[in-house]
PDB file of N, CA, C, O and CB in Angstrom:
ATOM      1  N   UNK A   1      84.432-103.905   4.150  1.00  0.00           N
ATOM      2  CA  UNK A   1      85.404-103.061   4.802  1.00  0.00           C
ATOM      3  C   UNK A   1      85.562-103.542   6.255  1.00  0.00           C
ATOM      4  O   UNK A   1      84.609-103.964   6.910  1.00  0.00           O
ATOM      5  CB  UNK A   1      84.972-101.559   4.738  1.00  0.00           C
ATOM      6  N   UNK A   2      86.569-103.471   6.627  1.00  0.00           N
ATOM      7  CA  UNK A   2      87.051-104.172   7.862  1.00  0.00           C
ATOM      8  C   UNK A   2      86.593-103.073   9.130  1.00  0.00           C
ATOM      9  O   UNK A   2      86.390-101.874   8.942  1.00  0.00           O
ATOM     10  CB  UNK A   2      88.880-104.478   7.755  1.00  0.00           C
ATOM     11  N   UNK A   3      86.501-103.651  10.220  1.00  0.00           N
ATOM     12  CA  UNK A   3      85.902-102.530  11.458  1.00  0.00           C
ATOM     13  C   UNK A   3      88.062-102.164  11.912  1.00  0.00           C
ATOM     14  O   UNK A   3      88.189-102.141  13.136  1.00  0.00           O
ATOM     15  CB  UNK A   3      84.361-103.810  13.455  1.00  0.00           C
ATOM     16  N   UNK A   4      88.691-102.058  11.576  1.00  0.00           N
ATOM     17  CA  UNK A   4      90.191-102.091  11.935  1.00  0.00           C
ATOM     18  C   UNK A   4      90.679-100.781  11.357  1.00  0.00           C
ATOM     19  O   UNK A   4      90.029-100.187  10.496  1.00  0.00           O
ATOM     20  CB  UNK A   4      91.041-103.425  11.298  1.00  0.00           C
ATOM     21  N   UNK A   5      92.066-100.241  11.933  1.00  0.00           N
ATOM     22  CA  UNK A   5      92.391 -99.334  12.038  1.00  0.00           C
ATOM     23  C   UNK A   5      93.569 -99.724  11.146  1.00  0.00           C
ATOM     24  O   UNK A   5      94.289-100.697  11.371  1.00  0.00           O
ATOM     25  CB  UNK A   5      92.387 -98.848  13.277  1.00  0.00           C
ATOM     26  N   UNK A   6      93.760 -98.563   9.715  1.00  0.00           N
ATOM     27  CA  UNK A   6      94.772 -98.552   8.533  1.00  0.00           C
ATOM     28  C   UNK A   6      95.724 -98.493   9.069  1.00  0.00           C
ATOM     29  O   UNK A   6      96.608 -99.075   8.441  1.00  0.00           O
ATOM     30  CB  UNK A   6      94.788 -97.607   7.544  1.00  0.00           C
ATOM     31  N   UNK A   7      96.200 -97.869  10.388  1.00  0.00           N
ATOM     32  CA  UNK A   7      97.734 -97.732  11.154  1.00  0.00           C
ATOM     33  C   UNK A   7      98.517 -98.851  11.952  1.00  0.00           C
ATOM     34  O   UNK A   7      99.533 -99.528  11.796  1.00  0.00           O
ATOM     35  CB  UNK A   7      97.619 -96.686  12.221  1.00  0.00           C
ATOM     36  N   UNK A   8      97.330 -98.661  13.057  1.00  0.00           N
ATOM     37  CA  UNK A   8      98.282 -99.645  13.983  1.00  0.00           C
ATOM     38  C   UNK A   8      97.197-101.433  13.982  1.00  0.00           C
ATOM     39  O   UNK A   8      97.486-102.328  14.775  1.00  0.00           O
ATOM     40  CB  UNK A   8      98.445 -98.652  16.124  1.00  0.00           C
ATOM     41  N   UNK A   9      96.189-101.552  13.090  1.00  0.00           N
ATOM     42  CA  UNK A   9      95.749-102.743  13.371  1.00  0.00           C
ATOM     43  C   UNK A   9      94.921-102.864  14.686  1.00  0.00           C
ATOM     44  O   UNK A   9      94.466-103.939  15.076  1.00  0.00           O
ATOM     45  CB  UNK A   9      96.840-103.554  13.363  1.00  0.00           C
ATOM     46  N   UNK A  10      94.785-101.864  15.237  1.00  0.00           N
ATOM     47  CA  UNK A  10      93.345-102.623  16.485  1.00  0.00           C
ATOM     48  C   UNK A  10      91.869-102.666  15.725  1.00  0.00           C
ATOM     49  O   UNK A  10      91.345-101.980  14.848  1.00  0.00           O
ATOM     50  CB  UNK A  10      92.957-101.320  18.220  1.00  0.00           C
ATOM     51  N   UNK A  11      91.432-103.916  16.571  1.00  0.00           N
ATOM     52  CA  UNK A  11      90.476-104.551  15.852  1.00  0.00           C
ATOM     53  C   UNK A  11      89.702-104.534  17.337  1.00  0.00           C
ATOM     54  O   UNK A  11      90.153-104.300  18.458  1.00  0.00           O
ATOM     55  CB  UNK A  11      90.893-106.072  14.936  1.00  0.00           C
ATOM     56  N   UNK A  12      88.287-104.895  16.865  1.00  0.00           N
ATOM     57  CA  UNK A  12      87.176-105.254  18.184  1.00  0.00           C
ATOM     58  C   UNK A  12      87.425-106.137  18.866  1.00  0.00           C
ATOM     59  O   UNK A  12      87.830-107.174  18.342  1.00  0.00           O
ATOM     60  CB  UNK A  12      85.874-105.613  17.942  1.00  0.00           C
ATOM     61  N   UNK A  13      87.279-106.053  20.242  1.00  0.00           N
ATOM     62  CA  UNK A  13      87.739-106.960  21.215  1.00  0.00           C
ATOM     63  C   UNK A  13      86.454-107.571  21.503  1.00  0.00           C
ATOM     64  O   UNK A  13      85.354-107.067  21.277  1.00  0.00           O
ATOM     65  CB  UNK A  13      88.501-106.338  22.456  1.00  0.00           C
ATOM     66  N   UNK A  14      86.749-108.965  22.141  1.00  0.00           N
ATOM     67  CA  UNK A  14      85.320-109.785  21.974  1.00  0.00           C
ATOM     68  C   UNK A  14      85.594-110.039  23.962  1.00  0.00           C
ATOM     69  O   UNK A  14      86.655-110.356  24.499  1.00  0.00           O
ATOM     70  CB  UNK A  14      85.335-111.742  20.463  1.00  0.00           C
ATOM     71  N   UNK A  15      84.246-109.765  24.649  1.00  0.00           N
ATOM     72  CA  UNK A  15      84.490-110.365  25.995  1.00  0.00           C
ATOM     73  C   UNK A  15      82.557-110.563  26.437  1.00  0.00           C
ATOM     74  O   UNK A  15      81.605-110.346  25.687  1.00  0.00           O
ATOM     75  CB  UNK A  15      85.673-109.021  27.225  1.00  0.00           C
ATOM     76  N   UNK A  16      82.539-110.989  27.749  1.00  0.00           N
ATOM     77  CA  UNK A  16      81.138-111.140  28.811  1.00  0.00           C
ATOM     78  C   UNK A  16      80.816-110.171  28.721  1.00  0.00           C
ATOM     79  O   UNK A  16      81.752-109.372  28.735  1.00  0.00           O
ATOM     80  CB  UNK A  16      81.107-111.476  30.282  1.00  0.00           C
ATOM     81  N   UNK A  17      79.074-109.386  28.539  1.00  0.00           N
ATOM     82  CA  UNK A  17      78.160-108.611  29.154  1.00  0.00           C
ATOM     83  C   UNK A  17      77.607-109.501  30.233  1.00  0.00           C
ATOM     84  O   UNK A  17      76.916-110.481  29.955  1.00  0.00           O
ATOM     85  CB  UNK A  17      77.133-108.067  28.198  1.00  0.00           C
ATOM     86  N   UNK A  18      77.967-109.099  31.674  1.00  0.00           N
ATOM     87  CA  UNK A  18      77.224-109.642  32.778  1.00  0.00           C
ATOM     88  C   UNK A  18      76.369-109.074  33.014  1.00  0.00           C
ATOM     89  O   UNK A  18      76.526-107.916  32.627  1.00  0.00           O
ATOM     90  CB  UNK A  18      77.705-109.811  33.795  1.00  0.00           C
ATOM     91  N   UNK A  19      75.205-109.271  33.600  1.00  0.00           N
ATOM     92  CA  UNK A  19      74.350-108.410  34.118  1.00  0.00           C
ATOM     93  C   UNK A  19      74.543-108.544  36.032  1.00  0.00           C
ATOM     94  O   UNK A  19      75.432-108.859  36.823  1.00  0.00           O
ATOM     95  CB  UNK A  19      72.759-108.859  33.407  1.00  0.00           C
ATOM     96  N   UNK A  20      73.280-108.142  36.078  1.00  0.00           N
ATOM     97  CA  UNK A  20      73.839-108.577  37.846  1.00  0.00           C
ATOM     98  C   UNK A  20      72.551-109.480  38.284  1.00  0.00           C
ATOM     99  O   UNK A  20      72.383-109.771  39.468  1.00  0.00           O
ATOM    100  CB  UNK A  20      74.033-106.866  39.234  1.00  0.00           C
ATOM    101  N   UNK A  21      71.787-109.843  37.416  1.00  0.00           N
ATOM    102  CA  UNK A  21      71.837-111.352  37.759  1.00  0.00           C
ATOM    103  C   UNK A  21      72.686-112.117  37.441  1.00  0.00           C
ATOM    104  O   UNK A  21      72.529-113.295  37.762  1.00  0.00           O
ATOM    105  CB  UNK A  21      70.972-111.973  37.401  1.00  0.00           C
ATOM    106  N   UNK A  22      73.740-111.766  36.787  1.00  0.00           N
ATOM    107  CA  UNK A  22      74.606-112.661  36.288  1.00  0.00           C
ATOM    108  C   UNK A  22      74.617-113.732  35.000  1.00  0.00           C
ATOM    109  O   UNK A  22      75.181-114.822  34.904  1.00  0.00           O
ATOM    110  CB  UNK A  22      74.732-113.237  37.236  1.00  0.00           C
ATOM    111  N   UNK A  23      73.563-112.818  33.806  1.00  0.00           N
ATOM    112  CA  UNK A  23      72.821-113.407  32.958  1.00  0.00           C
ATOM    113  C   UNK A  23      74.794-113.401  32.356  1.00  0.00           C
ATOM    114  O   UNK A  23      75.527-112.755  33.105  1.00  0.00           O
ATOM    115  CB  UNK A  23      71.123-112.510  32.127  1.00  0.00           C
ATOM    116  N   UNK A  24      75.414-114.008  31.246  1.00  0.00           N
ATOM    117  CA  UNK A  24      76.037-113.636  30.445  1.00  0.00           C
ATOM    118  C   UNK A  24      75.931-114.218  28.725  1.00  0.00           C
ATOM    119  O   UNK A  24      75.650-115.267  28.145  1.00  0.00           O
ATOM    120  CB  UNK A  24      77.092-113.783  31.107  1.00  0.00           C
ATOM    121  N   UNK A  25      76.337-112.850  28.382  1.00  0.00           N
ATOM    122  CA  UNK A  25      75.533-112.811  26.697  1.00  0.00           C
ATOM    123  C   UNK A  25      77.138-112.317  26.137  1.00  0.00           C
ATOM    124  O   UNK A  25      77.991-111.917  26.928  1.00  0.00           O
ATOM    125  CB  UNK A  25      73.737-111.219  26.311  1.00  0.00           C
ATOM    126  N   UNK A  26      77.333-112.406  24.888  1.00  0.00           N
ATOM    127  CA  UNK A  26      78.620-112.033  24.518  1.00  0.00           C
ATOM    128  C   UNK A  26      78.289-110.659  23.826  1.00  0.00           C
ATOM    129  O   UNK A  26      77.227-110.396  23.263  1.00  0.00           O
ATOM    130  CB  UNK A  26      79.385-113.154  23.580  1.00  0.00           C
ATOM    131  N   UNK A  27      79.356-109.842  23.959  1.00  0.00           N
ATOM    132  CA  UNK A  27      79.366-108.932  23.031  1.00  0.00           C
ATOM    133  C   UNK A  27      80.788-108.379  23.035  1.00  0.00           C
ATOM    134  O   UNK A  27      81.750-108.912  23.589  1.00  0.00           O
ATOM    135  CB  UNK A  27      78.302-107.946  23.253  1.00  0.00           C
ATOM    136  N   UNK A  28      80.795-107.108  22.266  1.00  0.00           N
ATOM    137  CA  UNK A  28      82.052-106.727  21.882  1.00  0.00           C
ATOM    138  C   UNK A  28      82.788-104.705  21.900  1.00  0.00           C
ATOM    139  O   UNK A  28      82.404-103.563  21.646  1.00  0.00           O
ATOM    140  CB  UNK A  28      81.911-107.426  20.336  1.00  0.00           C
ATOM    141  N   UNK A  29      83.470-105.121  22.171  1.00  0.00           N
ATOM    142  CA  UNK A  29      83.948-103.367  22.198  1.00  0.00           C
ATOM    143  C   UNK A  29      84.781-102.800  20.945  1.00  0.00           C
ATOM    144  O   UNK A  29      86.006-102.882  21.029  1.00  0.00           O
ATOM    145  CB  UNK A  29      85.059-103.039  23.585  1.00  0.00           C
ATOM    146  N   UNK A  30      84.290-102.307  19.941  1.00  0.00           N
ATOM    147  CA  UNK A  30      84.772-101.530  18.794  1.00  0.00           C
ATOM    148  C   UNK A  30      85.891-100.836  18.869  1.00  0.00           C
ATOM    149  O   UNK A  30      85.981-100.065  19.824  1.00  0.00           O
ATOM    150  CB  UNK A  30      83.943-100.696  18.413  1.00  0.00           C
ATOM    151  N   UNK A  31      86.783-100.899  18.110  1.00  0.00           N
ATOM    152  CA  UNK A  31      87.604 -99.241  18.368  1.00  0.00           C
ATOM    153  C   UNK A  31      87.068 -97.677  17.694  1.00  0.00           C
ATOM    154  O   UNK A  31      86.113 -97.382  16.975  1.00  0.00           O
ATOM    155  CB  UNK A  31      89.248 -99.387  17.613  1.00  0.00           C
ATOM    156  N   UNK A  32      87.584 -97.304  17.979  1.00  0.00           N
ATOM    157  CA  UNK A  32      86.545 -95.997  17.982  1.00  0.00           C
ATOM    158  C   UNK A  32      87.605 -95.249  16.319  1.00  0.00           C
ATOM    159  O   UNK A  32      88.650 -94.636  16.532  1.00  0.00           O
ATOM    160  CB  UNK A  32      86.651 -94.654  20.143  1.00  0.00           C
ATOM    161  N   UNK A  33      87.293 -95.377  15.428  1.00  0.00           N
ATOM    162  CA  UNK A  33      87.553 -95.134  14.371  1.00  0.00           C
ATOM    163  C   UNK A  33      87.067 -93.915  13.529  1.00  0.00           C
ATOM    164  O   UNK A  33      85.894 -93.542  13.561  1.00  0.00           O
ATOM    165  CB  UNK A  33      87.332 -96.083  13.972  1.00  0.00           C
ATOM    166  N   UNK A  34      87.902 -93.392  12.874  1.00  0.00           N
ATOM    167  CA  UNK A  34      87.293 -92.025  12.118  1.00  0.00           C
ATOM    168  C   UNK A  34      88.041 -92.334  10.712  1.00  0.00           C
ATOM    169  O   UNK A  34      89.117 -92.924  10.612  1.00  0.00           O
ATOM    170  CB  UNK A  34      87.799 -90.252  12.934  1.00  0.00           C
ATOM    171  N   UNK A  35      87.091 -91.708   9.418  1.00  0.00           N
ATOM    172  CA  UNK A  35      87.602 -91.786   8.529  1.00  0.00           C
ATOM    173  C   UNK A  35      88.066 -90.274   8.239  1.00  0.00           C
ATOM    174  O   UNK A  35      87.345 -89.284   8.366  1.00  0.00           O
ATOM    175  CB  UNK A  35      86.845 -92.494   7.710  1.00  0.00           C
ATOM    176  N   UNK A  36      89.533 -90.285   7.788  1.00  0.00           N
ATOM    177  CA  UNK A  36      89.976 -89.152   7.849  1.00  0.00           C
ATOM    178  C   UNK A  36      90.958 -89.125   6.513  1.00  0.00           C
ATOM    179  O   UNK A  36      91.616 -90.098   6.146  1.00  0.00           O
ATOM    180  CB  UNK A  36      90.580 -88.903   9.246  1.00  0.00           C
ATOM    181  N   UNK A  37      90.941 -88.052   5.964  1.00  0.00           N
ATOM    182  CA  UNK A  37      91.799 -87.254   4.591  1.00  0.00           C
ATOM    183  C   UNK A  37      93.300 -87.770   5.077  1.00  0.00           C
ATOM    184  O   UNK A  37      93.447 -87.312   6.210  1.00  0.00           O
ATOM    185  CB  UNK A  37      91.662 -85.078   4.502  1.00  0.00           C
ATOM    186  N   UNK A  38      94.435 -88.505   4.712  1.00  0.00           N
ATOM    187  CA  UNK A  38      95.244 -88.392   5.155  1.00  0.00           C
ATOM    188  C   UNK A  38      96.342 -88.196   4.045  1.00  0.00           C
ATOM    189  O   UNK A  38      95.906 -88.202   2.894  1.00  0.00           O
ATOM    190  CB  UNK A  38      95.233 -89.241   5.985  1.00  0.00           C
ATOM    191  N   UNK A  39      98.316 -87.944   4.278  1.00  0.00           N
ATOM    192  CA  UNK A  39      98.740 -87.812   3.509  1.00  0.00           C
ATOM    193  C   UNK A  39      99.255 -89.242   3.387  1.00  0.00           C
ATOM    194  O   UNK A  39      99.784 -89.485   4.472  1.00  0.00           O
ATOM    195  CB  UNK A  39      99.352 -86.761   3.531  1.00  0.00           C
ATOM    196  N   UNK A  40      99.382 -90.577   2.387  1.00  0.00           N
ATOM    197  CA  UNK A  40      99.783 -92.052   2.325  1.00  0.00           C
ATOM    198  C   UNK A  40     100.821 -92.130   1.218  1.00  0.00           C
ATOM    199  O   UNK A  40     100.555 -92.540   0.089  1.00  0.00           O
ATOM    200  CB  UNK A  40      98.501 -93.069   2.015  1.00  0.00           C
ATOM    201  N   UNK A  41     102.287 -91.620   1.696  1.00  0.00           N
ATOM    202  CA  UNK A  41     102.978 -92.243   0.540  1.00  0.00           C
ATOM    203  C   UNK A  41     103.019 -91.186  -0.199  1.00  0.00           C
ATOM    204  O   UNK A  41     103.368 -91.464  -1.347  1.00  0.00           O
ATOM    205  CB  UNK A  41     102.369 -93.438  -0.157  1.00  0.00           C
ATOM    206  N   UNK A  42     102.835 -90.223  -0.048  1.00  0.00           N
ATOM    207  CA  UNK A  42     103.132 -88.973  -1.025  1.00  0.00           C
ATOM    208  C   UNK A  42     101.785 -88.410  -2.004  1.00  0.00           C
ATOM    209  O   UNK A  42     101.748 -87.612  -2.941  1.00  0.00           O
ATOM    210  CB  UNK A  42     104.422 -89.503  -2.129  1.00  0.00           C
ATOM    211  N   UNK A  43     100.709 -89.231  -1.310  1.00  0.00           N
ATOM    212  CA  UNK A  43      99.472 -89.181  -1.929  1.00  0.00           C
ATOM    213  C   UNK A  43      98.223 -89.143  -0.600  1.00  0.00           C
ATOM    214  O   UNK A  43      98.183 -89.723   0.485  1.00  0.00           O
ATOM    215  CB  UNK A  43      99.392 -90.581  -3.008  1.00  0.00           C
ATOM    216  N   UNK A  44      97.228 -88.124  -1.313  1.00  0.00           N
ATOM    217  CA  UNK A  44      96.037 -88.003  -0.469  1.00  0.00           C
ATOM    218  C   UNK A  44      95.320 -89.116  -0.247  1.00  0.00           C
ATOM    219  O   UNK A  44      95.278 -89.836  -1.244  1.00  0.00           O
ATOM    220  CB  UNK A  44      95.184 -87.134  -0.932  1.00  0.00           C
ATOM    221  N   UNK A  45      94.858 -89.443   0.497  1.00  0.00           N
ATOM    222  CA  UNK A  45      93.526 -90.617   0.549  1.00  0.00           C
ATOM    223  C   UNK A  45      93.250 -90.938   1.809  1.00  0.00           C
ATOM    224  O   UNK A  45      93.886 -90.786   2.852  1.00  0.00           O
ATOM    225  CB  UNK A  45      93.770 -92.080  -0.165  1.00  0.00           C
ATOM    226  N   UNK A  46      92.112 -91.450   1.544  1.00  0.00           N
ATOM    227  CA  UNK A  46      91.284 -91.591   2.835  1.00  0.00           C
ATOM    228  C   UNK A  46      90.866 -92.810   3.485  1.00  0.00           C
ATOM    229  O   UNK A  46      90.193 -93.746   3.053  1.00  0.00           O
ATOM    230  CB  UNK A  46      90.175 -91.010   2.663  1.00  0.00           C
ATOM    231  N   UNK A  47      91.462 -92.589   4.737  1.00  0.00           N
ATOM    232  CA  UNK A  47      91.848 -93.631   5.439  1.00  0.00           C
ATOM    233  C   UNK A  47      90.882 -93.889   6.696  1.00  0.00           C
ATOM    234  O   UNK A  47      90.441 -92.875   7.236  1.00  0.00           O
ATOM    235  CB  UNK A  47      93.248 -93.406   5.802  1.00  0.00           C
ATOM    236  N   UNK A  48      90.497 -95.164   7.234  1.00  0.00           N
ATOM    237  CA  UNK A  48      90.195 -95.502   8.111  1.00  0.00           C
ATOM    238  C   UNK A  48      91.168 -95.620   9.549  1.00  0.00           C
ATOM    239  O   UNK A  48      91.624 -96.740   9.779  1.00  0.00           O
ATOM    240  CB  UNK A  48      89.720 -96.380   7.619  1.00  0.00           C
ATOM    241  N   UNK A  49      91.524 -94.423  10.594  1.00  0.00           N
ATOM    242  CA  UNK A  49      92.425 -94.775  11.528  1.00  0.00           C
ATOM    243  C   UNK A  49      91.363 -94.621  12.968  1.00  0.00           C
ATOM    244  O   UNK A  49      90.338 -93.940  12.991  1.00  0.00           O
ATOM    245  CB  UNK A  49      93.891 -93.723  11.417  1.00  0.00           C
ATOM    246  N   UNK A  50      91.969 -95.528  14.247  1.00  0.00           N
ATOM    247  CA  UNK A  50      91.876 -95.145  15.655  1.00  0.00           C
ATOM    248  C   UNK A  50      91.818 -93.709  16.004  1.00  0.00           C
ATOM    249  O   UNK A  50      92.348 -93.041  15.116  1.00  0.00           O
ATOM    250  CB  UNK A  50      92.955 -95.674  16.331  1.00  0.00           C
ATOM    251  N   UNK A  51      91.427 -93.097  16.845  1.00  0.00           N
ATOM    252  CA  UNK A  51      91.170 -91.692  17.592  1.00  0.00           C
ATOM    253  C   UNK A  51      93.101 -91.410  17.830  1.00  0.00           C
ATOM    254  O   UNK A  51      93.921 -90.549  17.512  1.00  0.00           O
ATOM    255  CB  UNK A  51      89.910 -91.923  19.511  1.00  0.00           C
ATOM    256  N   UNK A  52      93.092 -92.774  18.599  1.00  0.00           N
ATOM    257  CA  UNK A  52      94.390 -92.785  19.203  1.00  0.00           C
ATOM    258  C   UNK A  52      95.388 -92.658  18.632  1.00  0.00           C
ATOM    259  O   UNK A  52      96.260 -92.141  19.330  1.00  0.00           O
ATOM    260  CB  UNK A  52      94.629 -93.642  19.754  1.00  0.00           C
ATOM    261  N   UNK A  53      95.769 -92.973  17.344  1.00  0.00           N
ATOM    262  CA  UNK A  53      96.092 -92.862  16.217  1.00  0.00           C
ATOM    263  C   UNK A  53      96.735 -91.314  15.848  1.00  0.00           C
ATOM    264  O   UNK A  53      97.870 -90.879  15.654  1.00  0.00           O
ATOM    265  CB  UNK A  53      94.935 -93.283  15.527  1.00  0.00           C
ATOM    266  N   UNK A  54      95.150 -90.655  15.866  1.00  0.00           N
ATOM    267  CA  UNK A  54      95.202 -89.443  15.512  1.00  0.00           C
ATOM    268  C   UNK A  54      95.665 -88.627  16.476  1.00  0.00           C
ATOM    269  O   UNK A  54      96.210 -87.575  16.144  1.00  0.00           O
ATOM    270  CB  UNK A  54      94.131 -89.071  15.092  1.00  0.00           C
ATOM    271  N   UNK A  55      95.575 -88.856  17.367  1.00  0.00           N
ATOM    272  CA  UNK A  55      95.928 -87.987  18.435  1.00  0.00           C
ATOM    273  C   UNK A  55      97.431 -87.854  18.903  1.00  0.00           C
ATOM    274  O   UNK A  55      97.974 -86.826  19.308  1.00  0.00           O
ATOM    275  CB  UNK A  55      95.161 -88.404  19.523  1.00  0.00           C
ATOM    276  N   UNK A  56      98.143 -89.452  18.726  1.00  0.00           N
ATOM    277  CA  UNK A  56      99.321 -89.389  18.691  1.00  0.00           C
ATOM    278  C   UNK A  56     100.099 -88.909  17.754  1.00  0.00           C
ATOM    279  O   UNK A  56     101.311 -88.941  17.971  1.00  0.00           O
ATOM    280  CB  UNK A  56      99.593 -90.240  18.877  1.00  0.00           C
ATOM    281  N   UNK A  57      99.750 -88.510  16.854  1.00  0.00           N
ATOM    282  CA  UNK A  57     100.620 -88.087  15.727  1.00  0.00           C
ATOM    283  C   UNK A  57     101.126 -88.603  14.767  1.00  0.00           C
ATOM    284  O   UNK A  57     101.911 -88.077  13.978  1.00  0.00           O
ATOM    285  CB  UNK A  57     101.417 -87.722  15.992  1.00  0.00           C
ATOM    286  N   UNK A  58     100.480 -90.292  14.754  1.00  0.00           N
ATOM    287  CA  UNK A  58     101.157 -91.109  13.636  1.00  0.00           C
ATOM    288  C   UNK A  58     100.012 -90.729  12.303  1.00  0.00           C
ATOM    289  O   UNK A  58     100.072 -91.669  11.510  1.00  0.00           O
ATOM    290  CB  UNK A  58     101.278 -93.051  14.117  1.00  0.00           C
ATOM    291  N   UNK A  59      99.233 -89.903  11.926  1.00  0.00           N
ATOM    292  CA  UNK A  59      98.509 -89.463  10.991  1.00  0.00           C
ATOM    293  C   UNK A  59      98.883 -88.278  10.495  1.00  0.00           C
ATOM    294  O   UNK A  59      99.075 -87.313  11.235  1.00  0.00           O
ATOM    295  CB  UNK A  59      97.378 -89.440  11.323  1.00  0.00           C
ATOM    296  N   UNK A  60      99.020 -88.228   9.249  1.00  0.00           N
ATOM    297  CA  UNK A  60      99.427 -86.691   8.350  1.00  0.00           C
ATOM    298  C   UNK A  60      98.480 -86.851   7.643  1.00  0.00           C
ATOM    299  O   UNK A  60      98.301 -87.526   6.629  1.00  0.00           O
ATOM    300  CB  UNK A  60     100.887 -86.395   7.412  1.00  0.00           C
ATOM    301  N   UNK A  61      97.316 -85.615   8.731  1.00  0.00           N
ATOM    302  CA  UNK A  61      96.337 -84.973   7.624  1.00  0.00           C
ATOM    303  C   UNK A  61      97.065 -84.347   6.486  1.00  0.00           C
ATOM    304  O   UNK A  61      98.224 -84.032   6.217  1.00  0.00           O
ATOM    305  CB  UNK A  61      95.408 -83.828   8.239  1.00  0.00           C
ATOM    306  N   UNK A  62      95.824 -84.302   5.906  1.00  0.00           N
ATOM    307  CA  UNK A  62      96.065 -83.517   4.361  1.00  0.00           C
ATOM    308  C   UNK A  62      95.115 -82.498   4.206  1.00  0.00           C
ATOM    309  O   UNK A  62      93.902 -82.652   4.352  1.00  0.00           O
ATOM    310  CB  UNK A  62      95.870 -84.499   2.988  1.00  0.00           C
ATOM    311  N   UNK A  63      95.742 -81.353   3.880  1.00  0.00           N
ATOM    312  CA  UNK A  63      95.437 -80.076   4.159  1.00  0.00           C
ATOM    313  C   UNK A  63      93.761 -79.733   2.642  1.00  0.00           C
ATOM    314  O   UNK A  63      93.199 -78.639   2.580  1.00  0.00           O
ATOM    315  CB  UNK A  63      97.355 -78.995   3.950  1.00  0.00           C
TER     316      UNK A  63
END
């Protein structure tokens, strides 16, 4: 299963952990994802979307 969002496609962004010695190590920032009941197409199912997602209104829970 993919770490990505069923709506709009954001995926983990890859950048530097510096420290302040200035060690740098790679790592990455997730999107913050919820699996949620939704309505898809005239049918229930459950979907992997963004917070942001949800919050904007492009998600029709399902009651």
């Amino acid at each position: 299963m993919a770490l990505a969002c069923e709506m709009c496609g954001k995926k983990p962004l890859y950048g530097n952990a510096i420290s302040h010695a200035h060690n740098v190590t790679r790592r990455r920032w997730n999107p913050n994802l919820r699996r949620v009941k939704a309505v898809v197409k005239g049918a229930r199912k459950h979907i992997r979307v963004c917070t942001s997602c949800i919050r904007s209104g492009r998600v029709q829970k399902a009651a």
